[in-house]
Backbone as CSV, one residue per row, in Angstrom:
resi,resn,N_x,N_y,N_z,CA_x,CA_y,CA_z,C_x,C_y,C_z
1,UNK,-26.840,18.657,-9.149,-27.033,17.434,-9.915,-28.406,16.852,-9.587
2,UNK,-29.358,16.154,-10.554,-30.391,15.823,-10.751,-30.131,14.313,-9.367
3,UNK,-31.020,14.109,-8.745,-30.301,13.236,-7.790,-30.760,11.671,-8.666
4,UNK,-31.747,12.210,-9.211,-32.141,10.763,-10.481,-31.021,9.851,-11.391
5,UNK,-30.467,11.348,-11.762,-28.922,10.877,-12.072,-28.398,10.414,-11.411
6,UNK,-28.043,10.802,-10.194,-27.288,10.434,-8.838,-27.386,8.530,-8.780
7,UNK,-28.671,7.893,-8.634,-29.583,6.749,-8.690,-28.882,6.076,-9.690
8,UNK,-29.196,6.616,-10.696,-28.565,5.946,-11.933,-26.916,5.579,-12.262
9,UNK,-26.436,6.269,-11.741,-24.766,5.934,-11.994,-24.574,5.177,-10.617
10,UNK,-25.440,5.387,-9.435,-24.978,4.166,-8.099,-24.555,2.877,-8.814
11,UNK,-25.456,2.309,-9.872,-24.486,0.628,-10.129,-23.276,0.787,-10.578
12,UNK,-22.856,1.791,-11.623,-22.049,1.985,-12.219,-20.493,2.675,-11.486
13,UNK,-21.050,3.182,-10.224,-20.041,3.488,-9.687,-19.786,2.577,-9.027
14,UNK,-20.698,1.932,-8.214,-20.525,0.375,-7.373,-19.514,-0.525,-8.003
15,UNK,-19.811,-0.814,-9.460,-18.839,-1.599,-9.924,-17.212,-1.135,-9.827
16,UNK,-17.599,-0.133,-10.657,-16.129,0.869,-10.340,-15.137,0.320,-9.099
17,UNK,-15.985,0.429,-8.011,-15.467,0.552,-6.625,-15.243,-0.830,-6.844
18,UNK,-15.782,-1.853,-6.691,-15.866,-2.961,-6.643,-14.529,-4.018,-7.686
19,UNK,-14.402,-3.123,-8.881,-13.087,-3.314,-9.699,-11.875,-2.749,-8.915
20,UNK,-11.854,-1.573,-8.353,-10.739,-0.753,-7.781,-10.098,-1.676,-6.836
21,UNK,-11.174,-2.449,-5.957,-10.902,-2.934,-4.629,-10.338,-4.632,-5.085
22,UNK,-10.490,-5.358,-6.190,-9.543,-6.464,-7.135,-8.703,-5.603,-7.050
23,UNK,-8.524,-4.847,-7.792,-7.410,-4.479,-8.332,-6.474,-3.968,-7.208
24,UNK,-6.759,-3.698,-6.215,-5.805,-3.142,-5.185,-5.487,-4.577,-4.615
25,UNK,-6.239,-5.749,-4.107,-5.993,-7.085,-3.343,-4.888,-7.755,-4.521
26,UNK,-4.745,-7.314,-5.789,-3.815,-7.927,-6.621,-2.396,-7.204,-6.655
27,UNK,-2.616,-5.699,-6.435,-1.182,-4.920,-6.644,-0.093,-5.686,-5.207
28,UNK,0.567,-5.866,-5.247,1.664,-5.781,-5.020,3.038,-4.907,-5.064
29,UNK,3.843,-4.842,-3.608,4.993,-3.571,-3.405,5.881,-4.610,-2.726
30,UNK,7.015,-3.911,-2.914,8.110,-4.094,-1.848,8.725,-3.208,-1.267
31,UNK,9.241,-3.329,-0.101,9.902,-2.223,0.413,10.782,-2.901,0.957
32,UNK,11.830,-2.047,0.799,13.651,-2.520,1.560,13.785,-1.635,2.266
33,UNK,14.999,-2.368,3.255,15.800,-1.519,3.484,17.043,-2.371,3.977
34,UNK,18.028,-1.382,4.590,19.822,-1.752,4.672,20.243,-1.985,3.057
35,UNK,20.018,-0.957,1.757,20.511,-1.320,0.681,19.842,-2.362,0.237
36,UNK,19.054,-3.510,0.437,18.004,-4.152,0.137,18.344,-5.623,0.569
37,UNK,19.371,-5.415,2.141,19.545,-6.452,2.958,17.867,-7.322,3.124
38,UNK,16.806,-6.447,3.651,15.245,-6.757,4.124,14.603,-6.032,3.234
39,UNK,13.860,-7.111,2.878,12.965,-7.105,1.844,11.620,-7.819,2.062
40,UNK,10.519,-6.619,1.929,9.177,-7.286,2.194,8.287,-6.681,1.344
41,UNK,7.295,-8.236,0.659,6.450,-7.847,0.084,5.041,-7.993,0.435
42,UNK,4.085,-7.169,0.396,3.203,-6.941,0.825,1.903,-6.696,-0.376
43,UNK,0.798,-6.806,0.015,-0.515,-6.911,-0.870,-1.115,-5.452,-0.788
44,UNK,-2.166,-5.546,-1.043,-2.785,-3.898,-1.045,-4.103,-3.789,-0.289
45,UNK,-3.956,-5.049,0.403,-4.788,-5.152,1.987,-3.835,-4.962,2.769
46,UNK,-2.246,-4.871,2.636,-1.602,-4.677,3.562,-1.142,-5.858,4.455
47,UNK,-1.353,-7.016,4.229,-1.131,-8.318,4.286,0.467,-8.704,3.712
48,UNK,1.282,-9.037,4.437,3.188,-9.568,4.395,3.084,-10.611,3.474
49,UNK,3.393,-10.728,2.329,3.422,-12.003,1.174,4.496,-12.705,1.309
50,UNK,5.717,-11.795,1.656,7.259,-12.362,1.705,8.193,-11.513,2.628
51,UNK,8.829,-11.904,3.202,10.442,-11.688,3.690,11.392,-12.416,3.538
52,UNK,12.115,-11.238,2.876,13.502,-11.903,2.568,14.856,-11.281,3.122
53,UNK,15.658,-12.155,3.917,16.636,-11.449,4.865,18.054,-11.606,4.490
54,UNK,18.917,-11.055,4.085,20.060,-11.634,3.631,20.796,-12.125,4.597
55,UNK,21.563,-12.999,4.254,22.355,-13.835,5.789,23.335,-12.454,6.541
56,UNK,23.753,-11.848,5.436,24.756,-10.368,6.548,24.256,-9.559,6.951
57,UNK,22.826,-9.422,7.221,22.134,-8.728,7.909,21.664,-9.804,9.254
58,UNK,22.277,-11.009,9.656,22.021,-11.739,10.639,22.866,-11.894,11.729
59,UNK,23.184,-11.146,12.350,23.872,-10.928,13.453,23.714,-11.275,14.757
60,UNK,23.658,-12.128,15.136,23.406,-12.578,16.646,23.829,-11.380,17.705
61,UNK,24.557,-10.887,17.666,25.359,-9.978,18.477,24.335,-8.314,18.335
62,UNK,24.024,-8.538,17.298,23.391,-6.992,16.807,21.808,-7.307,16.381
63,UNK,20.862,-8.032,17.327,19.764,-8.287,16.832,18.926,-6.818,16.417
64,UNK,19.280,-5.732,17.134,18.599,-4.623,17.053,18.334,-3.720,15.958
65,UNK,19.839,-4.287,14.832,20.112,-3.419,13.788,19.005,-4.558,13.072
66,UNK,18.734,-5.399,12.795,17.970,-6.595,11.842,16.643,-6.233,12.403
67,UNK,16.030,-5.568,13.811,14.668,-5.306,13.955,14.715,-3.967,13.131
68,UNK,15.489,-3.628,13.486,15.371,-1.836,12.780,15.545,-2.002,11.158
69,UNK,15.775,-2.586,10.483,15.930,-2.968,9.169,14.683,-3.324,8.705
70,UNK,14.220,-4.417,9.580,12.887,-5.591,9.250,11.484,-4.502,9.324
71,UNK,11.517,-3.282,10.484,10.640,-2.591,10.798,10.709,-0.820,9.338
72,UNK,11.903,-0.849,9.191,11.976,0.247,7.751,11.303,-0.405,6.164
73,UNK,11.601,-2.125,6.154,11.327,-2.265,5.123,9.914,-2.368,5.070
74,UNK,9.304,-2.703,6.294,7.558,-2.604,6.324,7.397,-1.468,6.465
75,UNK,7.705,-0.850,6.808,7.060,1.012,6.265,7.450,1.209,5.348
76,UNK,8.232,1.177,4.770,8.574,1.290,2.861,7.522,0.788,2.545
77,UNK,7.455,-0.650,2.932,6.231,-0.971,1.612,4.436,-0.466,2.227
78,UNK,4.553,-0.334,3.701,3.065,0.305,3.709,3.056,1.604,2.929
79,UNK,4.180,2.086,3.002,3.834,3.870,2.743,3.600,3.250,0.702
80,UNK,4.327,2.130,0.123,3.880,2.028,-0.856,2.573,2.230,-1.508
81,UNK,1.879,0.986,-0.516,0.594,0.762,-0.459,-0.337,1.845,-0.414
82,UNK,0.115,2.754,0.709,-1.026,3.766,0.681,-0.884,4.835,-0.881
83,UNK,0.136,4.895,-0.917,0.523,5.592,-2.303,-0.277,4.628,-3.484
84,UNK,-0.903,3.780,-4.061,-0.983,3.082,-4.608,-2.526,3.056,-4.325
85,UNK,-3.067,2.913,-3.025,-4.549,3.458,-2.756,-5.003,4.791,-3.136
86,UNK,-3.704,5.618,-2.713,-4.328,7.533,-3.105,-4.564,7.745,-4.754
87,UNK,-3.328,6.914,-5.434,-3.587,6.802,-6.539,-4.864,6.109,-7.445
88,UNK,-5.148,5.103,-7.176,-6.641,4.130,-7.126,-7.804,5.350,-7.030
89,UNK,-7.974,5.803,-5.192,-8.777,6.258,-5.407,-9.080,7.399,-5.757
90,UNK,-8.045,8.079,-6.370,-7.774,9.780,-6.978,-8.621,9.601,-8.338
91,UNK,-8.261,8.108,-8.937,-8.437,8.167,-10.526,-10.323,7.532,-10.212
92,UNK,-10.527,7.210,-9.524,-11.627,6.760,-8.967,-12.485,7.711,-8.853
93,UNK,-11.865,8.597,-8.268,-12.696,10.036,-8.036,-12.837,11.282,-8.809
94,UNK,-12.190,10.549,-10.200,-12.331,11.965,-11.246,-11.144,12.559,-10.882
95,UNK,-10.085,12.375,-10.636,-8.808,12.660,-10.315,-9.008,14.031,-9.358
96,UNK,-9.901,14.168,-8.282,-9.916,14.877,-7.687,-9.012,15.088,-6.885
97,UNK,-8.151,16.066,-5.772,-7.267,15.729,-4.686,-7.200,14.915,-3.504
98,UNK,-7.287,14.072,-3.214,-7.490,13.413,-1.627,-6.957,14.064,-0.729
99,UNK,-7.156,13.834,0.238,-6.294,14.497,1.118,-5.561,13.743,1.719
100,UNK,-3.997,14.424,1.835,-2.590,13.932,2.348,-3.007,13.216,3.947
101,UNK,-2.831,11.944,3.709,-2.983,11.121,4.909,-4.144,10.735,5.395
102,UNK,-5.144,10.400,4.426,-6.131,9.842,4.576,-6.076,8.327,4.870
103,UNK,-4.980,7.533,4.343,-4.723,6.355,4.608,-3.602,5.705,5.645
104,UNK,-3.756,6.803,6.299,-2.632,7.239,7.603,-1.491,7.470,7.499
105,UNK,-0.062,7.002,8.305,1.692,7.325,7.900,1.351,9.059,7.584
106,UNK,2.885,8.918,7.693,3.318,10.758,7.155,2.452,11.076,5.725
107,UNK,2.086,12.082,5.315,1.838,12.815,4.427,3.124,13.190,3.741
């Protein structure tokens, strides 16, 4: 590639990037878990917007099962998020492949 070209599409991709990265601070996910006892929603900086806990998932006696609930539904919704970035920046990139776990968590 002519690198002149290269020069020339820098604003145009800048913007690009620069739209992608709105558009990801606006998407929004949720992720549950216990059947959708815990529920958290999260931004696409990865930033907690909401939790929502149902009262029968509040157990004084069983605090451990409500951490383990509270801690599945935030990996639900990170692993959202990153799914939602690979996608962003796949279409970003000419729908090229990314590679599995670039935005960390399991592949």
């Amino acid at each position: 590639m002519n690198p002149m070209d290269l020069l020339k599409n820098m604003g145009q991709l800048q913007q690009t990037v620069q739209e992608a990265q709105k558009k990801l601070k606006e998407t929004t996910v949720t992720g549950t878990a216990g059947g959708g006892m815990v529920s958290i929603t999260m931004n696409g900086e990865f930033h907690v917007l909401d939790v929502t806990i149902a009262p029968e998932a509040v157990d004084p006696d069983d605090v451990t099962m409500l951490q383990d609930l509270f801690r599945a539904a935030h990996n639900d919704a990170a692993a959202k998020i990153r799914e939602e970035l690979q996608n962003n920046l796949s279409s970003l990139a000419g729908d090229m492949p990314i590679p599995p776990g670039l935005f960390g968590g399991a592949s």
